[in-house]
N, C-alpha and C positions, 0 to 999 in steps of 0.2 A: 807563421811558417816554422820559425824554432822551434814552438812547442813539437809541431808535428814531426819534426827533425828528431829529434830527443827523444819521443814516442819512440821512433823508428830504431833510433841506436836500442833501448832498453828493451823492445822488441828481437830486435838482433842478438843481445846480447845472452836474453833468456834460453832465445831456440836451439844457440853454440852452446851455450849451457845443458839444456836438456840432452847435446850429442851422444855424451859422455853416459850414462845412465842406459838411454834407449840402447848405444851399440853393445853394453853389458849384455841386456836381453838377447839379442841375438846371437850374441859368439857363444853363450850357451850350447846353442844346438851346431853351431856351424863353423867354420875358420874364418879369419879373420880379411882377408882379399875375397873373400865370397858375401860375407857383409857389407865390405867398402862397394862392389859391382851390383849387389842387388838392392844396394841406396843408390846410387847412382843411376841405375837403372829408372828405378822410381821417381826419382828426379829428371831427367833427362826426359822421360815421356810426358811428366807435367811442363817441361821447358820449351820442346819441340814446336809448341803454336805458336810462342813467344819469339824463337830463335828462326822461326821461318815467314815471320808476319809479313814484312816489306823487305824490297831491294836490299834498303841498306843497312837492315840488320843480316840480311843470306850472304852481304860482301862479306861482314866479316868472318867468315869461313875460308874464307884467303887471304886473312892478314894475318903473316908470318907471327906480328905480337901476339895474337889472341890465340892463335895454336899455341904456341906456345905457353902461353899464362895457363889454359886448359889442361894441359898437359902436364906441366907443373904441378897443378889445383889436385890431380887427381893421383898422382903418384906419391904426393904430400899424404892424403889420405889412406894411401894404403901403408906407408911408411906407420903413420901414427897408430891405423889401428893391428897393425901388428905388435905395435908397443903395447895399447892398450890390453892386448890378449894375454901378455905377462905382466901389466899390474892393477893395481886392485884403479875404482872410480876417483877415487879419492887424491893418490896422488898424481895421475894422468891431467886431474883437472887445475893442480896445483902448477906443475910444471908451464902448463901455458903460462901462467903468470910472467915468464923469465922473459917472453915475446918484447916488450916496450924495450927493454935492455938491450937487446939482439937489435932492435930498431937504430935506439940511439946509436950503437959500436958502428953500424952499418952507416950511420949521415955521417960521423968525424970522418968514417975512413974516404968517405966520396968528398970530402971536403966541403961538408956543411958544418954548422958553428951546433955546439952541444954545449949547455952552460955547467956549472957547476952545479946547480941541484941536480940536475939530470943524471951527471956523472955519478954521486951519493946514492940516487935511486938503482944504478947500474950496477954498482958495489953491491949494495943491500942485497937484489937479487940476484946476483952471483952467489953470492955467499949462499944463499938459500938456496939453489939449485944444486951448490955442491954440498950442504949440509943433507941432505935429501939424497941426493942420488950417492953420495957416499955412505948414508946408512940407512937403506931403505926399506930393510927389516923385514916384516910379511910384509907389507906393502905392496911389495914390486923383486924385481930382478933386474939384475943390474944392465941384461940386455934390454931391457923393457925399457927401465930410464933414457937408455943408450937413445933407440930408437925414436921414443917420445921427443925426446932433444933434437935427433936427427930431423925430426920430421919440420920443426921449427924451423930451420934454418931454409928447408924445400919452400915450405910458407912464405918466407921472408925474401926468398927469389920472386914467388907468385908477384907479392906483393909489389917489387920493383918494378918488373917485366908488365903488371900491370898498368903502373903509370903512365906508359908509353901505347897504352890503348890509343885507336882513333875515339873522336866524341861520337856519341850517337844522339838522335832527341829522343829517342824513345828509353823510357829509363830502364827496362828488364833487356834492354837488348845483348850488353854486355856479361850481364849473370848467366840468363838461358842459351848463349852460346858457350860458355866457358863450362857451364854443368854439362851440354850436350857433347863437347870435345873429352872432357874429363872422360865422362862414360866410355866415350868411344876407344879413349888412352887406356884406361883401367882393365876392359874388355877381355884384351891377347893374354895380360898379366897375368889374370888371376884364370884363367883357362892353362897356362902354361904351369901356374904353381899348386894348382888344386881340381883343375877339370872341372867339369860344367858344374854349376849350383847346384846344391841342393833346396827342391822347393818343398819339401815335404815337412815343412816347420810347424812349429805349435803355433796357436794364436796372437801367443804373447809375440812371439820372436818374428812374427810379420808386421805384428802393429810397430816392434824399435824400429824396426829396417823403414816401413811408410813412414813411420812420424820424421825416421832422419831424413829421410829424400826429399819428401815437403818441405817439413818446421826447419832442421836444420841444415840442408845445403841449400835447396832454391829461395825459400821465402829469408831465409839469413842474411843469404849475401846481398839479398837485394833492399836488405829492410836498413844494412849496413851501407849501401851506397849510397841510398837514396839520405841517410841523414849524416854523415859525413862528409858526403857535398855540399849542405848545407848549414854546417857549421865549423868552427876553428879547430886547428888540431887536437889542442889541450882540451878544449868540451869533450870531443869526439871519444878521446883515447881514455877520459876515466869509465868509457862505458867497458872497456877490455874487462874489466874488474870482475863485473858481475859472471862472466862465464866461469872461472876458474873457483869463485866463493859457491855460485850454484852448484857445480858440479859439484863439489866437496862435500858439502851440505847436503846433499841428495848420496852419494856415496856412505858416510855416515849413519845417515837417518833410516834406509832404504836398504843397503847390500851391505850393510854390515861392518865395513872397512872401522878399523881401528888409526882412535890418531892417536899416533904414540908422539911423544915427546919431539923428537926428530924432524918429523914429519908434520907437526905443527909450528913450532920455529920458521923450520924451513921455508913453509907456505907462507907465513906472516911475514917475513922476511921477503917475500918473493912481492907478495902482492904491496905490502910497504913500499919497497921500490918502485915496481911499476906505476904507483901513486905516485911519488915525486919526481922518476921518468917524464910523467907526462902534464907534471904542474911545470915541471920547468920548460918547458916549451913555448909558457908565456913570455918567458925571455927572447925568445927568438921569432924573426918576421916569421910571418905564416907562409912565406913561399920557400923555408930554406928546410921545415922537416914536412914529411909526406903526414899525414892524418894516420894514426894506430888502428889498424883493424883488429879484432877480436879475430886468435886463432880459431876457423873454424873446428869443429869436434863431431 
């Protein structure tokens, strides 16, 4: 069963990965809360069977938590890819990195136990986020970074507000309601800020928006529950890794982004920490930090 656990995080971790790339494609032709609604969208119609299966996955469409987490989920998403649309793949994908650090600040402050490696990894990534976001070069713009940052922290509410889900036994029950509220939250927004979609997209820029609405919002968050529930935090949270090295990597290789000096530091430093972030958590019981989810992208 761990195997398949671990399967699933590395599964999760690829598809938050790919986010970053695929939304590139689309904000091409369109803005950026028109990309977040028409993934969303995408999502949400594949979730709708899931979210309406039994009784008591239709309850939680009235649990105060799960609107809310929903909610969160999906204004996080437009937050981030508005950042996205001022900077380049490369460093969008790095900055998640800083997530494990924003985790641990968030358990001392609730009055959970953070050990000393944790703290060091906290550092490291700090450092890195503001070696990056202080000289982000072409890269980015400084409101870009801003945002991307901002959008972490929205994240990092989902992610409390989530804890306090009811249990369900069906395991998509919690994902395909939380996509299907998102959609629904995202909706007013991006009509208020941009007016109806535009569908009149290239090929390319339909296949980023489907492949995000599938691979990286529904089939992600659920490929991340399901193997985080069944394993330790510290297992769990070196899978964050891979979404921010993928994106990068893919940024690089694929759209051209340049890693200038700054901007590689930064990143190693980012992702360094959240490595030690999340080793040191073997120090602490497993009921006192929550399990790291990869920020989605």
């Amino acid at each position: 069963m761990k195997r398949l656990a671990f399967l699933a995080l590395a599964a999760a971790g690829v598809f938050w990965g790919l986010g970053f790339p695929l939304g590139k494609l689309a904000l091409r032709e369109t803005d950026a809360a028109q990309v977040v609604l028409l993934r969303f969208a995408v999502a949400a119609l594949v979730a709708l069977p899931f979210a309406l299966r039994g009784r008591e996955t239709r309850a939680l469409f009235r649990s105060p938590v799960v609107l809310l987490a929903g909610a969160l989920y999906g204004v996080a998403f437009l937050v981030q890819f508005e950042g996205l649309a001022r900077v380049s793949v490369t460093l969008a994908a790095l900055l998640v990195g800083v997530m494990p650090a924003l985790i641990a600040l968030s358990a001392r402050f609730l009055g959970e136990r953070v050990g000393p490696a944790s703290w060091a990894g906290v550092a490291a990534a700090t450092l890195g986020a503001v070696l990056i976001a202080g000289k982000p070069g072409t890269a980015g713009t400084p409101l870009g970074v801003v945002l991307s940052l901002a959008a972490l922290l929205i994240f990092l509410a989902w992610l409390f507000v989530l804890r306090k889900a009811p249990e369900t036994a069906a395991p998509m029950a919690i994902p395909a309601v939380t996509v299907v509220v998102a959609a629904a939250t995202i909706l007013p927004i991006a009509l208020v800020m941009h007016g109806p979609p535009r569908l009149d997209l290239s090929a390319g820029a339909w296949a980023g928006i489907v492949g995000q609405g599938v691979f990286s919002t529904l089939l992600a968050t659920a490929a991340w529950q399901f193997g985080s529930a069944r394993v330790g935090s510290a297992s769990a949270g070196v899978f964050i890794n891979i979404e921010p090295l993928m994106g990068a990597a893919i940024g690089v290789l694929m759209f051209g982004d340049h890693l200038t000096l700054a901007l590689g530091a930064g990143g190693l430093l980012i992702l360094v920490g959240s490595f030690v972030v999340v080793l040191g958590e073997k120090h602490s019981p497993p009921s006192e930090l929550p399990a790291i989810p990869p920020t989605p992208a």
